[in-house]
Every structure is written in structure tokens, then in C-alpha cells.
N, CA, C and O atoms as CSV, one atom per row, in Angstrom:
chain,resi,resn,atom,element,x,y,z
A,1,UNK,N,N,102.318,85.726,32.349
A,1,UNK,CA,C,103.121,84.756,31.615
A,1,UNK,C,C,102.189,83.883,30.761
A,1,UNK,O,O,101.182,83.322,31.194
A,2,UNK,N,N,102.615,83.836,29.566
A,2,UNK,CA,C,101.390,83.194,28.704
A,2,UNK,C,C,102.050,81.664,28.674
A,2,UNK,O,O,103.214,81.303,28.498
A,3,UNK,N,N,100.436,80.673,28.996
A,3,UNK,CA,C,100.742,78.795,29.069
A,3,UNK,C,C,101.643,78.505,27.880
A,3,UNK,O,O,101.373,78.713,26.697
A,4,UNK,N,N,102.639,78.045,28.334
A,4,UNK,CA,C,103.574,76.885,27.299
A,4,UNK,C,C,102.296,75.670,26.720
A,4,UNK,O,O,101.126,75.534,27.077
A,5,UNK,N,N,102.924,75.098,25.940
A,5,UNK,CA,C,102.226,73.928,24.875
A,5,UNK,C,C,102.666,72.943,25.645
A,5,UNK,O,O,103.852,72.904,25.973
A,6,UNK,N,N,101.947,72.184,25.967
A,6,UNK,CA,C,102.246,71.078,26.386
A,6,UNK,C,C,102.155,69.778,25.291
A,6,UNK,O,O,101.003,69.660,24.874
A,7,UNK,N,N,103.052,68.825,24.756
A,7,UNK,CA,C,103.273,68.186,23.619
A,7,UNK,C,C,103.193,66.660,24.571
A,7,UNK,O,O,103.939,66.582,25.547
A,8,UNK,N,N,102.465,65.729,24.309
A,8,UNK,CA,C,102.390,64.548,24.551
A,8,UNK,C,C,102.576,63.728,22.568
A,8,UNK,O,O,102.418,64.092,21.403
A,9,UNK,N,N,103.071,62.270,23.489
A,9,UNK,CA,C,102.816,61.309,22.025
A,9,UNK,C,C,102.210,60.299,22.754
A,9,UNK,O,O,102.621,59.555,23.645
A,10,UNK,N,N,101.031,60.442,22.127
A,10,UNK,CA,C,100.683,58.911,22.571
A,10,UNK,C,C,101.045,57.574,21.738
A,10,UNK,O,O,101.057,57.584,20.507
A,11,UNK,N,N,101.373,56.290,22.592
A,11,UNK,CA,C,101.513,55.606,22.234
A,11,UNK,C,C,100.704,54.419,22.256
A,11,UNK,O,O,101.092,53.440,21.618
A,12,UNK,N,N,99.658,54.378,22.890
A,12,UNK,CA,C,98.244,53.575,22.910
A,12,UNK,C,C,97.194,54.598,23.743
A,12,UNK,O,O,97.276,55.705,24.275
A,13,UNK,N,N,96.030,53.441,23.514
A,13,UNK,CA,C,95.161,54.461,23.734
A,13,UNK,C,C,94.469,52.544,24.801
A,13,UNK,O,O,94.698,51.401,24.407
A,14,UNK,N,N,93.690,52.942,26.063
A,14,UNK,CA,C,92.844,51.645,26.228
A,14,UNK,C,C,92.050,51.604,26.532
A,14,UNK,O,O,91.459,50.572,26.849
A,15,UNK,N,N,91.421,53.298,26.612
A,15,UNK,CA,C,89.894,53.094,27.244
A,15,UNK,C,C,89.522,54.171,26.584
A,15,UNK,O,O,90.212,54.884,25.856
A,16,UNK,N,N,88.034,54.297,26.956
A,16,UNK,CA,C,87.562,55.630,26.585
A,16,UNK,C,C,86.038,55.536,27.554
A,16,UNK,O,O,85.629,54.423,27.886
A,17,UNK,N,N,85.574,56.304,27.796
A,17,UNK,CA,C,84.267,56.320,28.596
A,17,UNK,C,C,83.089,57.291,27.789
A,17,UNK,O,O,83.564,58.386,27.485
A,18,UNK,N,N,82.323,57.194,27.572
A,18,UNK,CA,C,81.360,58.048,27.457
A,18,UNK,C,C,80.513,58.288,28.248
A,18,UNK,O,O,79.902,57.319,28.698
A,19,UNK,N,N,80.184,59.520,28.677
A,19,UNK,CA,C,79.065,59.548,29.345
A,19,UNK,C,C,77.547,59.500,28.520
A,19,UNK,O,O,77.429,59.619,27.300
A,20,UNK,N,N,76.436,59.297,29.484
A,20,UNK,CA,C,74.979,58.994,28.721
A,20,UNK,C,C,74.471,60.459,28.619
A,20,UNK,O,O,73.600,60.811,27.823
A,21,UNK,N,N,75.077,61.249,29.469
A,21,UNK,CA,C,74.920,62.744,29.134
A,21,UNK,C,C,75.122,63.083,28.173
A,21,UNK,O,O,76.112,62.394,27.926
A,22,UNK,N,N,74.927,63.790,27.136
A,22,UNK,CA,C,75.433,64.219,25.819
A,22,UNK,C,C,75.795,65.652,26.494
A,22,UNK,O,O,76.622,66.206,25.769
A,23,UNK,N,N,75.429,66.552,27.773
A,23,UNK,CA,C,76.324,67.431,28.172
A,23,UNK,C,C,78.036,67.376,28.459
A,23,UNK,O,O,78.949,68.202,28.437
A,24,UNK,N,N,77.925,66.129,28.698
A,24,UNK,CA,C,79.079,65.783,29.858
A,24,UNK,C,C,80.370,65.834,29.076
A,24,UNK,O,O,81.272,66.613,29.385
A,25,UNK,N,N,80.462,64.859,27.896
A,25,UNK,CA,C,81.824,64.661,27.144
A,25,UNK,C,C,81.966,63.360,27.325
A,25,UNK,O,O,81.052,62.535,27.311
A,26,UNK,N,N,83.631,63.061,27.576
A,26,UNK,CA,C,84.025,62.104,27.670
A,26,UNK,C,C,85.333,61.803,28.193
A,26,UNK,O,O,86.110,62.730,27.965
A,27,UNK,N,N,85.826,60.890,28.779
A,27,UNK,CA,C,87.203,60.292,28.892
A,27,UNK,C,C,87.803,59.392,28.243
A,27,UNK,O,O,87.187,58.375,27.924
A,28,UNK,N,N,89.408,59.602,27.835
A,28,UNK,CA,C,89.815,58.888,27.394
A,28,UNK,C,C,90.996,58.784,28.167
A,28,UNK,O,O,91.276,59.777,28.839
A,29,UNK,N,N,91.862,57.662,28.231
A,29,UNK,CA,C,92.776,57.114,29.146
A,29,UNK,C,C,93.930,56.678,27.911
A,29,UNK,O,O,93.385,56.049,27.004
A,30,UNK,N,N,95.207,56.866,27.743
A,30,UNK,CA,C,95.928,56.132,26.872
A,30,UNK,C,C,97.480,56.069,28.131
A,30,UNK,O,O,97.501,56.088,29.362
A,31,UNK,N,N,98.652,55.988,27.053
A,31,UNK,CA,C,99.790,55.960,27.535
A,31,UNK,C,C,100.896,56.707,26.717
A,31,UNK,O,O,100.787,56.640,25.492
A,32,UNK,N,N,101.897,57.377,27.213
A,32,UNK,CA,C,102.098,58.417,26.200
A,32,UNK,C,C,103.964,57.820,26.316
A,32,UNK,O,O,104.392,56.985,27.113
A,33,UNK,N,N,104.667,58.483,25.379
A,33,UNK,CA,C,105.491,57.415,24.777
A,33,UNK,C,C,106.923,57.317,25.938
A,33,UNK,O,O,107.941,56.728,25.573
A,34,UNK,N,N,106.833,57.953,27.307
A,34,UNK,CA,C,107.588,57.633,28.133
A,34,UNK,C,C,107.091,56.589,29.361
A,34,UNK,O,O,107.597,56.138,30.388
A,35,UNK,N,N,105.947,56.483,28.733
A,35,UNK,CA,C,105.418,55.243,30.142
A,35,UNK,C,C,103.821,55.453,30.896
A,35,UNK,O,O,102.858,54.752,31.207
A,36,UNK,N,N,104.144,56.547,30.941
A,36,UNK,CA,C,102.705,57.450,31.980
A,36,UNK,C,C,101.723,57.525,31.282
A,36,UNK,O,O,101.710,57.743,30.070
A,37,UNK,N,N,100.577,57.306,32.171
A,37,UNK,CA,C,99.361,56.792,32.194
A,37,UNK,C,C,98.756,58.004,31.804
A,37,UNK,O,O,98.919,58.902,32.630
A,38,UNK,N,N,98.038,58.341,30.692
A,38,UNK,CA,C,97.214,59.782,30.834
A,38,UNK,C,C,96.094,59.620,30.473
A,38,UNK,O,O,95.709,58.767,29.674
A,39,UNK,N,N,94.953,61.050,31.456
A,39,UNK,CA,C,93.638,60.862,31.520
A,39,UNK,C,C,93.323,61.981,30.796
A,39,UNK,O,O,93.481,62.968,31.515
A,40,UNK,N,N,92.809,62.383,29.286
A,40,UNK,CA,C,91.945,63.599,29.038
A,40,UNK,C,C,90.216,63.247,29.000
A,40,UNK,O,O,89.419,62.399,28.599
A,41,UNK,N,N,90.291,64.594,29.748
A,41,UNK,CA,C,88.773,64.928,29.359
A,41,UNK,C,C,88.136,65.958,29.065
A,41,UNK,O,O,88.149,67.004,29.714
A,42,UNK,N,N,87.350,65.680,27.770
A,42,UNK,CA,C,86.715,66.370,26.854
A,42,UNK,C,C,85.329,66.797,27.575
A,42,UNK,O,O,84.593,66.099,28.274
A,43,UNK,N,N,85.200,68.094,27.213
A,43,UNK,CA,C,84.023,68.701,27.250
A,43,UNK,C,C,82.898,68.259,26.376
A,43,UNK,O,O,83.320,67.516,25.490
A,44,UNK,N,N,81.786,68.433,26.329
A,44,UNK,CA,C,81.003,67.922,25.112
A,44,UNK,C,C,81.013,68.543,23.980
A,44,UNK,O,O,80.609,68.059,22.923
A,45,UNK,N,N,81.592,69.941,24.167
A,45,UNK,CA,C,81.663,70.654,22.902
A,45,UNK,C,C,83.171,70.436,22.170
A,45,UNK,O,O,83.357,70.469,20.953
A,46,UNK,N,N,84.162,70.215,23.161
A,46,UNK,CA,C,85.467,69.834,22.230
A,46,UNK,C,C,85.728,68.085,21.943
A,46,UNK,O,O,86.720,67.683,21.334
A,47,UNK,N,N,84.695,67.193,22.478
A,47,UNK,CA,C,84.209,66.171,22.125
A,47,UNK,C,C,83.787,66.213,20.753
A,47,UNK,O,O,84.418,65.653,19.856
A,48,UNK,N,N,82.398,67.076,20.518
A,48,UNK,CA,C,82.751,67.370,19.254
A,48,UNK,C,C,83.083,67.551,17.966
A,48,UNK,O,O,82.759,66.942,16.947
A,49,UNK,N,N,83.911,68.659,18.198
A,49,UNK,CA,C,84.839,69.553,17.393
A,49,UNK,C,C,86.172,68.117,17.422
A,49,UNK,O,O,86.953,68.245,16.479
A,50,UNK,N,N,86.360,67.358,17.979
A,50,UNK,CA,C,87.518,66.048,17.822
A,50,UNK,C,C,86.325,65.236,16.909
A,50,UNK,O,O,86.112,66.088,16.047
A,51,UNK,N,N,85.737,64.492,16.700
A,51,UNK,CA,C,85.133,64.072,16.091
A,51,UNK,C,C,84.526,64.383,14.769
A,51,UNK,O,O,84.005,63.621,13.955
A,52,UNK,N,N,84.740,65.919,14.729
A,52,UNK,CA,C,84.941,66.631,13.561
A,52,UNK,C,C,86.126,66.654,12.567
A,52,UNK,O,O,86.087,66.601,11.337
A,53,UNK,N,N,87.318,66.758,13.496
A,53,UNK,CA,C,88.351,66.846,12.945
A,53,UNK,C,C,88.751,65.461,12.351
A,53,UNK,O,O,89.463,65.275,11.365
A,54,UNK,N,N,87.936,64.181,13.433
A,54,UNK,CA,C,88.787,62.782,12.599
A,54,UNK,C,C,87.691,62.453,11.586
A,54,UNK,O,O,88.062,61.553,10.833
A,55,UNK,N,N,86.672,62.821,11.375
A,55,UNK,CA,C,85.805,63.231,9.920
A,55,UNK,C,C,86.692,63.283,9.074
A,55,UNK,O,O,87.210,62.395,8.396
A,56,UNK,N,N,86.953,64.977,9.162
A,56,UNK,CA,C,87.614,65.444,7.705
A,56,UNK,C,C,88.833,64.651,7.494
A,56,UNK,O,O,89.259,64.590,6.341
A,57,UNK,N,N,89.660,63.837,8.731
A,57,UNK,CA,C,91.045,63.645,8.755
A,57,UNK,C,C,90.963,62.398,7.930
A,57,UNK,O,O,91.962,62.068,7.291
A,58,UNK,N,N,89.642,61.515,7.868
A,58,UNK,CA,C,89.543,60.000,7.223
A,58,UNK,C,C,89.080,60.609,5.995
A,58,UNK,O,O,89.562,59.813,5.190
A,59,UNK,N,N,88.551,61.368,5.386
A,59,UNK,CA,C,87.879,61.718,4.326
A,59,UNK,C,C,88.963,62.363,3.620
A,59,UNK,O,O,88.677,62.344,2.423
A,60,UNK,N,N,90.265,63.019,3.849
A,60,UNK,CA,C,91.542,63.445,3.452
A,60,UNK,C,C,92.211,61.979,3.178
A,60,UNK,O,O,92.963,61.889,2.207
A,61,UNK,N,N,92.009,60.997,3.871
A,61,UNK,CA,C,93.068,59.789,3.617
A,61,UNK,C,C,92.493,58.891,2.807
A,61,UNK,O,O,93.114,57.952,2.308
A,62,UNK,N,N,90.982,59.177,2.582
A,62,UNK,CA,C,90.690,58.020,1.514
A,62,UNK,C,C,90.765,58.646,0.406
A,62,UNK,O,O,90.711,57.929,-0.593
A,63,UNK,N,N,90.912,60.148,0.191
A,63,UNK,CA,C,91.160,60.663,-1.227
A,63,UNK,C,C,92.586,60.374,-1.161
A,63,UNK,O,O,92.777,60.296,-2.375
A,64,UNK,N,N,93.349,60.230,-0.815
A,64,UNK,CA,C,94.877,59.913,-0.859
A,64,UNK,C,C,95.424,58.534,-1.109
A,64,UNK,O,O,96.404,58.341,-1.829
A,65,UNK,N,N,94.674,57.457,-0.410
A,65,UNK,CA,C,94.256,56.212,-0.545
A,65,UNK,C,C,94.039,56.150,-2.111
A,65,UNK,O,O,94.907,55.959,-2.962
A,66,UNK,N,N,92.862,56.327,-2.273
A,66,UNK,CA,C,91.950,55.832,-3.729
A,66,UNK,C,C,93.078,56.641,-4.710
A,66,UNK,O,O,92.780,56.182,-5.812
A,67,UNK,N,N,94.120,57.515,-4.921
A,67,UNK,CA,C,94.712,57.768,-5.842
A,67,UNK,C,C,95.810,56.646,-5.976
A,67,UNK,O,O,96.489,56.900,-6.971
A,68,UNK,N,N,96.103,55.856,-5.541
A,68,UNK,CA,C,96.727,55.030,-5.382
A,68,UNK,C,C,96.730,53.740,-6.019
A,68,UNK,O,O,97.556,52.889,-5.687
């Protein structure tokens, strides 16, 4: 049986941890939009590849921005 998607919204975010490992990754803690408390944690390599993505994702919004 192939994994379903699991779809969260977050609705805050209030922590985040890093480890001093640059193996390790990281945690982040938010709250997702029915109440519950959620914990992900990132590997160091999809740590990352997220930090990649909110790169390109701010560098897409200030060209969108500045046309403005």
C-alpha cells in the first residue's frame, strides 16, 4: 500500500533548535491550524535542501515585489 500525503497548515511556528552538529539537523516545533502541537525533524541534508528552497522562494518575491 503506497503512504498517503499527509497535509498539515501551520499556523505558528515557536521554536526551532539547532543542533551544533552540522550532521544532526534540526527541530522545529509550531502549531498547526486545529490546535496540535507539532514537532518536525530535519535531517541535515533536508535541513538543507529547506533552506534552499526559502532562498529561491525570497528571491522569486522580491522580483515580484520590485515590479511593483
Amino acid at each position: 500500500m503506497p503512504d498517503s500525503i499527509v497535509r498539515l497548515k501551520f499556523v505558528d511556528l515557536f521554536e526551532m533548535a539547532l543542533s551544533m552538529d552540522l550532521l544532526e539537523g534540526a527541530v522545529i516545533k509550531g502549531r498547526v491550524s486545529d490546535g496540535s502541537e507539532i514537532e518536525v525533524q530535519f535531517s541535515a541534508r533536508a535541513l538543507a535542501k529547506l533552506e534552499s528552497f526559502l532562498v529561491h522562494a525570497n528571491v522569486e518575491q522580491a522580483k515580484h515585489h520590485s515590479s511593483h
